[in-house]
C-alpha positions as CSV (number, residue, x, y, z in Angstrom):
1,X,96.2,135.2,109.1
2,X,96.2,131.6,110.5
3,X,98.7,131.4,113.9
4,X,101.3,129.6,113.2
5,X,102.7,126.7,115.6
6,X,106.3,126.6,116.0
7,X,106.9,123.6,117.4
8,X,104.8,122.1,114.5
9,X,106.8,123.7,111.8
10,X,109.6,123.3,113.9
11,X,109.0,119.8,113.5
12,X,108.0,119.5,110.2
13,X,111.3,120.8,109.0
14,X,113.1,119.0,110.4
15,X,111.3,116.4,108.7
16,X,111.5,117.3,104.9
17,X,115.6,118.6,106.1
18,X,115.7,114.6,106.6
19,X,113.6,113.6,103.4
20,X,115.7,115.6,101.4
21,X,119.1,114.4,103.1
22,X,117.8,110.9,102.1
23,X,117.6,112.1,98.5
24,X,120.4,113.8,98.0
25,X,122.0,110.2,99.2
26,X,120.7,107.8,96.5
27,X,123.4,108.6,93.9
28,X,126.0,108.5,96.3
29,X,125.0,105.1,98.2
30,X,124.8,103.8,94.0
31,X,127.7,105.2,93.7
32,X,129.3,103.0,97.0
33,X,127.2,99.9,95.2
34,X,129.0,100.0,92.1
35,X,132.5,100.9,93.0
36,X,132.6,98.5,95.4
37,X,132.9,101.1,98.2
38,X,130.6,99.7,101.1
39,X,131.8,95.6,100.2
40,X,135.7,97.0,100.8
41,X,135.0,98.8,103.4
42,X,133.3,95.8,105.3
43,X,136.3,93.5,104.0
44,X,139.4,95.8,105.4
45,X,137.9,98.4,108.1
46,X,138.3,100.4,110.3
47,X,140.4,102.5,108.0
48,X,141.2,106.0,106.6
49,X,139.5,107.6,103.5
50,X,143.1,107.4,101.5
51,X,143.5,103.8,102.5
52,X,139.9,102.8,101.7
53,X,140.5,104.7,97.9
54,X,143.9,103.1,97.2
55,X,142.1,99.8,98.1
56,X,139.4,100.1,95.7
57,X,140.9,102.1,93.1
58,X,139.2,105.0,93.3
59,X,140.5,109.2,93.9
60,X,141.1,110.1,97.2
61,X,139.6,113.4,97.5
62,X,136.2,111.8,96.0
63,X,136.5,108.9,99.1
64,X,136.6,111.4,101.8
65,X,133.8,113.6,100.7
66,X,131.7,110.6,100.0
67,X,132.7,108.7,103.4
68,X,131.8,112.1,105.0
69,X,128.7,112.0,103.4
70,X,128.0,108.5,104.4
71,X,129.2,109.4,108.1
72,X,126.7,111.9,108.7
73,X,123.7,110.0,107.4
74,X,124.8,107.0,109.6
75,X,124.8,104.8,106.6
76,X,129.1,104.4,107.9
77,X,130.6,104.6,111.2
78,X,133.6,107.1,111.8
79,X,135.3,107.2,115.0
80,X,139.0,109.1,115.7
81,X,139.4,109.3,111.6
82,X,138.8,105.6,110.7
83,X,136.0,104.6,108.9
84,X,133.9,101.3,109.2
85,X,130.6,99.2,108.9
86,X,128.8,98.6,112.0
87,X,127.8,94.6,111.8
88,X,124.5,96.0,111.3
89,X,125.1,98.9,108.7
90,X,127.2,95.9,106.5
91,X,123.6,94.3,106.7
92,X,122.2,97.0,104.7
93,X,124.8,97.9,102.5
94,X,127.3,95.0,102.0
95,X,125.9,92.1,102.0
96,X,123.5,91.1,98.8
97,X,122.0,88.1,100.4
98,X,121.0,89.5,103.7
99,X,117.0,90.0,104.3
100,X,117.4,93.4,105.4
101,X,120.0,94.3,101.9
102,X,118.2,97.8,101.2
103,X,120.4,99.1,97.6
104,X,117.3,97.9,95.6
105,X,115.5,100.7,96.9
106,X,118.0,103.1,96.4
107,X,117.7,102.2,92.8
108,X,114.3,102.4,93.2
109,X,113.9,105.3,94.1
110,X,116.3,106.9,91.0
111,X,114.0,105.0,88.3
112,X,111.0,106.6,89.8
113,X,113.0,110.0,89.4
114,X,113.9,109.5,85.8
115,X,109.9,108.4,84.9
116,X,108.9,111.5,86.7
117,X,107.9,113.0,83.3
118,X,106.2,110.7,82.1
119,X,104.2,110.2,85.0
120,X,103.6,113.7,85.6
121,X,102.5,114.0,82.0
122,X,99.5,110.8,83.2
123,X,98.3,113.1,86.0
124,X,96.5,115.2,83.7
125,X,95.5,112.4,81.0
126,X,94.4,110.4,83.4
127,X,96.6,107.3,81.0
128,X,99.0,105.1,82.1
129,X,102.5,104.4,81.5
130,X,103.3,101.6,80.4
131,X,105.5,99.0,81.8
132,X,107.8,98.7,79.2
133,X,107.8,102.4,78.7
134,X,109.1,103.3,82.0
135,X,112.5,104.2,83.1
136,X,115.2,102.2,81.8
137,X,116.3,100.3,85.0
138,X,113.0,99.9,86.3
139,X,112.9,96.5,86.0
140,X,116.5,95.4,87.7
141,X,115.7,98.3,90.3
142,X,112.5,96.6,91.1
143,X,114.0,92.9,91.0
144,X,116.5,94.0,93.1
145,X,114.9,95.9,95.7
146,X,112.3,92.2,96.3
147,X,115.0,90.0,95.9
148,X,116.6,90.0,99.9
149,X,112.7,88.8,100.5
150,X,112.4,86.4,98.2
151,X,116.3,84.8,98.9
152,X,115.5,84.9,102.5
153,X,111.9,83.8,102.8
154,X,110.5,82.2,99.2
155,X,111.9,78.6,99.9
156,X,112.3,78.7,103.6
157,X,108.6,80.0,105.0
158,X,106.5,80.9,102.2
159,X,106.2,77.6,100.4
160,X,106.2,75.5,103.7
161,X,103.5,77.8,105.0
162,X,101.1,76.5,102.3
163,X,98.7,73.3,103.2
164,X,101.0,70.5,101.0
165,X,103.1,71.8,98.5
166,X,106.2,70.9,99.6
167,X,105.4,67.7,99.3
168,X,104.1,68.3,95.7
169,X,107.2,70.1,94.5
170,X,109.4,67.3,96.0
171,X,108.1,65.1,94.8
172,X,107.6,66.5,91.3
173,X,104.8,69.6,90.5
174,X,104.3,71.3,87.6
175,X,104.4,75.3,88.1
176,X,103.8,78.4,86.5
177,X,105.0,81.8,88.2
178,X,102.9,84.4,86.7
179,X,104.4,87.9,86.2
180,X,107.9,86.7,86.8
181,X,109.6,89.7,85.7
182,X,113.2,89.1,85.7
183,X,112.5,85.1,87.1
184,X,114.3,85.2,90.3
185,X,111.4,83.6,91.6
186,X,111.2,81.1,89.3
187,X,114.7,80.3,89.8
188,X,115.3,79.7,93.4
189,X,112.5,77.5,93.2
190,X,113.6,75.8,90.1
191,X,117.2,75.2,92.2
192,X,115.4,74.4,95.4
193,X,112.9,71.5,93.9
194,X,114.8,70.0,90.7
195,X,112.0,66.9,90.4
196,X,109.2,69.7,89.5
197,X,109.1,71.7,86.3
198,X,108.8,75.6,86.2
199,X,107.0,78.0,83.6
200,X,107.4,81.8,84.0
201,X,105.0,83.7,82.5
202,X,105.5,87.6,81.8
203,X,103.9,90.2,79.4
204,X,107.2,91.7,78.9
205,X,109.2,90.5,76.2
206,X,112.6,92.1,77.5
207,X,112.4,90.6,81.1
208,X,111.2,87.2,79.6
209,X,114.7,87.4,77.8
210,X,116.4,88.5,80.5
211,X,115.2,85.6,82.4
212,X,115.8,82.9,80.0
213,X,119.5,84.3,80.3
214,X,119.9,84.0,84.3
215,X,118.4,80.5,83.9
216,X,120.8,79.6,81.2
217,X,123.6,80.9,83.1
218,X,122.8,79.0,86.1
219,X,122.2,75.4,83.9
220,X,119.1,75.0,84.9
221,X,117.0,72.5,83.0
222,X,113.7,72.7,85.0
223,X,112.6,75.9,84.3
224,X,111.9,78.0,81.1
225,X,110.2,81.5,80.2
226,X,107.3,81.9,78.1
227,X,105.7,85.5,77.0
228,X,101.9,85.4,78.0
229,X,99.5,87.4,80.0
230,X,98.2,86.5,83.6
231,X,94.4,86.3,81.9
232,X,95.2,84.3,78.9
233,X,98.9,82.6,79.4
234,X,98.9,79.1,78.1
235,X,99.1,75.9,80.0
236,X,96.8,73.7,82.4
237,X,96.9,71.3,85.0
238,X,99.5,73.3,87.2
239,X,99.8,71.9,90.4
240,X,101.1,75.2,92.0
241,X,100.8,79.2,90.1
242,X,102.6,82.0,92.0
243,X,102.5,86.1,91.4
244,X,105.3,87.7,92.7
245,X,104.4,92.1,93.8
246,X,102.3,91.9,90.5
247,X,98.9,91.1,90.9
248,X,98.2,94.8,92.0
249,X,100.1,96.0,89.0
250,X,97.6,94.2,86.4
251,X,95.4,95.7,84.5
252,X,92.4,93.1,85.1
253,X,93.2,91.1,87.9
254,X,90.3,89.8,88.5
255,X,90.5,88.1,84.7
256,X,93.6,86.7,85.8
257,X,92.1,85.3,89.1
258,X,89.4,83.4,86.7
259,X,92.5,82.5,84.5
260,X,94.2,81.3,87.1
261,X,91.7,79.4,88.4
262,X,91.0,77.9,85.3
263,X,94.7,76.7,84.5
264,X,95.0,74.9,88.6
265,X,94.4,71.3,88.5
266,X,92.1,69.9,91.2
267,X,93.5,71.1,94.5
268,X,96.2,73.2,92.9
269,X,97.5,76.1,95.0
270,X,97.5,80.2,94.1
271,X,100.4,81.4,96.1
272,X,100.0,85.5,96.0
273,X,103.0,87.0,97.2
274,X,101.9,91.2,97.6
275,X,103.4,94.2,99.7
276,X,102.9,94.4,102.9
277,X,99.9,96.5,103.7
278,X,96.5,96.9,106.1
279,X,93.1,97.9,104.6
280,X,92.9,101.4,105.4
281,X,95.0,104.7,105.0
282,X,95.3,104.8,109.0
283,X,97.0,102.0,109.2
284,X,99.9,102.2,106.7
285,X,100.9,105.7,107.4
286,X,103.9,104.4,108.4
287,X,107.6,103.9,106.7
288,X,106.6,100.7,104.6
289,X,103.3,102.3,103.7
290,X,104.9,105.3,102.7
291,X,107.7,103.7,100.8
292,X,105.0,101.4,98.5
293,X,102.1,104.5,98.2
294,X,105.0,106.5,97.0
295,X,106.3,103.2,95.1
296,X,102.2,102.6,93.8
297,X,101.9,106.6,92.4
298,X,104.9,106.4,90.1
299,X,105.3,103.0,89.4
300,X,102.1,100.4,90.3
301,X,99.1,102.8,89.1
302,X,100.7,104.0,86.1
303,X,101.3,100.5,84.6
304,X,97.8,98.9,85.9
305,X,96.2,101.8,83.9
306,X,98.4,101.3,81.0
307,X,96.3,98.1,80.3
308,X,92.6,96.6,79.7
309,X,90.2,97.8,82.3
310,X,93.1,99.6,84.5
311,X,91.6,98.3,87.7
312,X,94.6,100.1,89.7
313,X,94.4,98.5,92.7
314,X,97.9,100.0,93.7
315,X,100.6,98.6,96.5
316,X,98.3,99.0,99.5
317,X,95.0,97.4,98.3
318,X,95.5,95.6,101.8
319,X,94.7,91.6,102.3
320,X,90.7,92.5,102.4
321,X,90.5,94.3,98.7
322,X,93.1,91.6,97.5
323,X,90.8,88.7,98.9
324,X,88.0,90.4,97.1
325,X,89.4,90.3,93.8
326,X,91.1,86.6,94.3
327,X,87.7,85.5,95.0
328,X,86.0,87.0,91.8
329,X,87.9,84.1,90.3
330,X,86.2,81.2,91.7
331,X,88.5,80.8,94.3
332,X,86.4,79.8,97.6
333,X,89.4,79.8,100.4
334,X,91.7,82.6,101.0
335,X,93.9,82.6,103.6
336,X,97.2,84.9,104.9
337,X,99.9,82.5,105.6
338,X,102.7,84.3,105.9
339,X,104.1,88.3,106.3
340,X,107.0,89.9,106.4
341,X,107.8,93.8,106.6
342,X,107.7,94.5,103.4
343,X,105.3,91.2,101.9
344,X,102.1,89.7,102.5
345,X,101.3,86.0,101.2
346,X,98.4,84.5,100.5
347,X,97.1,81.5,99.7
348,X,94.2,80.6,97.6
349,X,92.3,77.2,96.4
């Protein structure tokens, strides 16, 4: 029988005790999202669990069990029977805009629980799921869980950190954002540079529609949404194409690279915004890397193999692999020009 080390197990409890206490909080920290829970609790704290319930309108004896819970996860602070947000724990769960906002992921991480079948079910095909076959709030789970980066970072490093495009968009460029989802994207940059005009592409029909209705909804008149693949959307002569945390969820990215390519003008820009990731297993076994590799199984590979070809490249291709298939475009320069915790971005021409 093989010896056993204590410590090790020891350890390795205490682990999974910790992974399944994160768990068994993502429908209670949904549940402080939508009722409002966390945001009141920043607005009037410190108080007591009755005090916090009347103020939000919720039961009492469902406030203190789930501020108890919160408590002892650290996700709240309790001190002599009042309860609070630390400046920092209001960061994660209060405040919508700040870069560090973390509820996306809690929703996240429920969608990939209810498409557990169906991926579970692909494990033995060896098919994919599709995207618009997985769980129903995949896509505002997804959109949400990117959209502290791209509030935070999009208009204010990412753009600038490309050689001249600023200039262009002031001035007035024409852009597509390929694979815009639900078009946050497209929209803050659609508000941030008014003189250019923006095209979201997406394959999906339902998060082309619901993009078309946040633009509307903001009066924006610069911007519109158009159904089309990255390898054959329409359109040429763009001065500046992004892709959003999709180019590793494409079937054939490398046929969108030539696309791409193709649909530039001379000395357009590819901006490729991707998750965060190094080029081998060694280096992301760590927090982020476990987060997208989990993220990649039930969500990235599943959909890439749902389409032509089904190249997979999954959430942690890493900068090298991604450069690889950019390149197979006809893109000569590739270049990392900005990075964040969770998102990588480069830029090709």
């Amino acid at each position: 029988m093989t010896n056993v080390n204590e410590t090790r197990l020891n350890e390795l409890v205490g682990c999974v005790l910790g992974d399944i206490g994160g768990a068994v909080s993502v429908p209670l920290v949904r549940i402080g999202d939508a009722l409002g829970l966390y945001r009141k609790l920043k607005e009037i704290g410190p108080v007591k669990a009755d005090e916090l319930a009347d103020a939000s309108g919720c039961a009492p004896r469902y406030v203190r069990e789930w501020l108890a819970a919160q408590a002892a996860s650290g996700y709240v602070h309790h001190e002599q029977g009042l309860f609070s947000l630390t400046p920092e724990q209001a960061l994660v769960f209060a405040e919508p805009n700040s870069p560090v906002n973390l509820i996306g992921g809690f929703d996240t991480a429920a969608a990939m629980v209810e498409n557990q079948p169906k991926v579970q079910s692909a494990f033995k095909t060896g098919r994919g799921v599709a995207w618009g076959d997985q769980a129903g709030c995949m896509f505002c789970a997804v959109a949400r869980l990117f959209r502290p980066g791209y509030v935070n970072a999009l208009v204010q490093d990412w753009l600038p950190a490309l050689d001249g495009v600023v200039d262009k968009l002031k001035a007035g460029a024409t852009v597509a954002d390929v694979g815009c989802g639900h078009g946050l994207s497209t929209i803050l940059m659609a508000h941030a540079f008014p003189n250019s005009r923006f095209i979201g592409y997406d394959f999906d029909a339902d998060s082309i529609a619901a993009a078309t209705a946040h633009a509307r909804a903001d009066g924006l008149t610069n911007v519109c949404f158009e159904i089309g693949r990255a390898q054959d959307f329409d359109g040429r002569d763009f001065d500046l194409i992004t892709c959003f945390d999709c180019l590793h969820d494409m079937g054939d990215p490398k046929a969108a690279a030539a696309h791409i390519r193709k649909a530039l003008n001379e000395g357009g820009t590819w901006m490729v915004v991707e998750p965060m990731a190094a080029d081998t297993l060694e280096e992301n076994i760590n927090p982020v890397g476990r987060l997208y590799y989990s993220a990649s199984t039930m969500i990235c590979v599943p959909t890439s193999l749902a389409q032509e070809t089904g190249l997979a490249l999954g959430a942690q291709a890493g900068e090298k692999r991604l450069t690889e298939v950019i390149q197979s475009g006809g893109f000569k320069h590739v270049r990392l020009t900005a990075k964040t915790p969770l998102n990588m971005v480069l830029e090709a021409t």
